[in-house]
C-alpha positions in Angstrom: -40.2 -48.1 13.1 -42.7 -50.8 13.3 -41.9 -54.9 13.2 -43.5 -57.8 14.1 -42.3 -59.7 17.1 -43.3 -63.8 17.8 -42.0 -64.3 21.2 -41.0 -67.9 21.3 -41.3 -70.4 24.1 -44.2 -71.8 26.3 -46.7 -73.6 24.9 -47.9 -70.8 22.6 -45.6 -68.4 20.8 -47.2 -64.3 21.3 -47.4 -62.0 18.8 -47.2 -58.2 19.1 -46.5 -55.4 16.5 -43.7 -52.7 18.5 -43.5 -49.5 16.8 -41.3 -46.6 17.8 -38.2 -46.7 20.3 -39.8 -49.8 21.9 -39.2 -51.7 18.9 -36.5 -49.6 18.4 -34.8 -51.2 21.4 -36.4 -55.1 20.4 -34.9 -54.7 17.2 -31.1 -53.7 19.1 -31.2 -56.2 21.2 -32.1 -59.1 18.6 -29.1 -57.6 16.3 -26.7 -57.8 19.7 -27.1 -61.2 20.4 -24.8 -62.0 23.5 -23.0 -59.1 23.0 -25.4 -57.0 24.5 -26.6 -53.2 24.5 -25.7 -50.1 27.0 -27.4 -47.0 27.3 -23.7 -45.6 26.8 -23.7 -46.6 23.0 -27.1 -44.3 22.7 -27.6 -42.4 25.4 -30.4 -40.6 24.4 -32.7 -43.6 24.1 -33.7 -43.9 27.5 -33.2 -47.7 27.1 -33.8 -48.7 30.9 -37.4 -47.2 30.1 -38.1 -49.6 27.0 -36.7 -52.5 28.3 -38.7 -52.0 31.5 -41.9 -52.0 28.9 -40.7 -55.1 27.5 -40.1 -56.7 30.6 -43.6 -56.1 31.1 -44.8 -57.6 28.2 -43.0 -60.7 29.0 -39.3 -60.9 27.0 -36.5 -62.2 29.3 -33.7 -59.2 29.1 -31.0 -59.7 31.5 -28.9 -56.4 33.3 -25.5 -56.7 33.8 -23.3 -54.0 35.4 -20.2 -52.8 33.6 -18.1 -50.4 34.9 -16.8 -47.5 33.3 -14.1 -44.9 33.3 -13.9 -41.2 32.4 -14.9 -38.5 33.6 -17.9 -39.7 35.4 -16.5 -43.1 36.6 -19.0 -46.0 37.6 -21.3 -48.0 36.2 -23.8 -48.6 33.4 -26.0 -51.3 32.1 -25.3 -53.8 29.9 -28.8 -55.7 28.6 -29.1 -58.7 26.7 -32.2 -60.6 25.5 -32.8 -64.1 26.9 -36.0 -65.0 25.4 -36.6 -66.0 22.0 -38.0 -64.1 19.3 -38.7 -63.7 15.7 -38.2 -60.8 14.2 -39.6 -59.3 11.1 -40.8 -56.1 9.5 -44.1 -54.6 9.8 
């Protein structure tokens, strides 16, 4: 999966092309909204990886911790994106 991505904000907007699970995980948390993403809706993503990545290339993604229940009780991530993009396809 490949899209375009205008990070908004500042005096000028940045531009990158994410392809694969990084824009994968972009393209999640722009369809979330406040609602947020966890690692428990796909656990095989290694989310906490790609958001690190985006974090480094500058998007705002805020961690909350939710607890959880089951067998494994405790907690898991719940991310959100702060900043604000523009999404599109590639």
């Amino acid at each position: 999966m490949n899209i375009n991505v205008t990070l908004l904000g500042g005096d000028c907007p940045r531009r990158f092309i994410l392809s694969g699970r990084i824009g994968q995980t972009l393209h999640r948390l722009h369809l979330a909204g406040k609602k947020g993403i966890t690692p428990l809706e796909s656990p095989a993503l290694r989310l906490a990886a790609h958001v690190h990545s985006l974090r480094k290339m500058g998007f705002i993604i805020e961690t909350e911790r939710e607890p959880h229940g089951g067998a494994y009780p405790g907690y898991h991530a719940l991310y959100t994106l702060v900043s604000g993009v523009s999404v599109g396809a590639a």
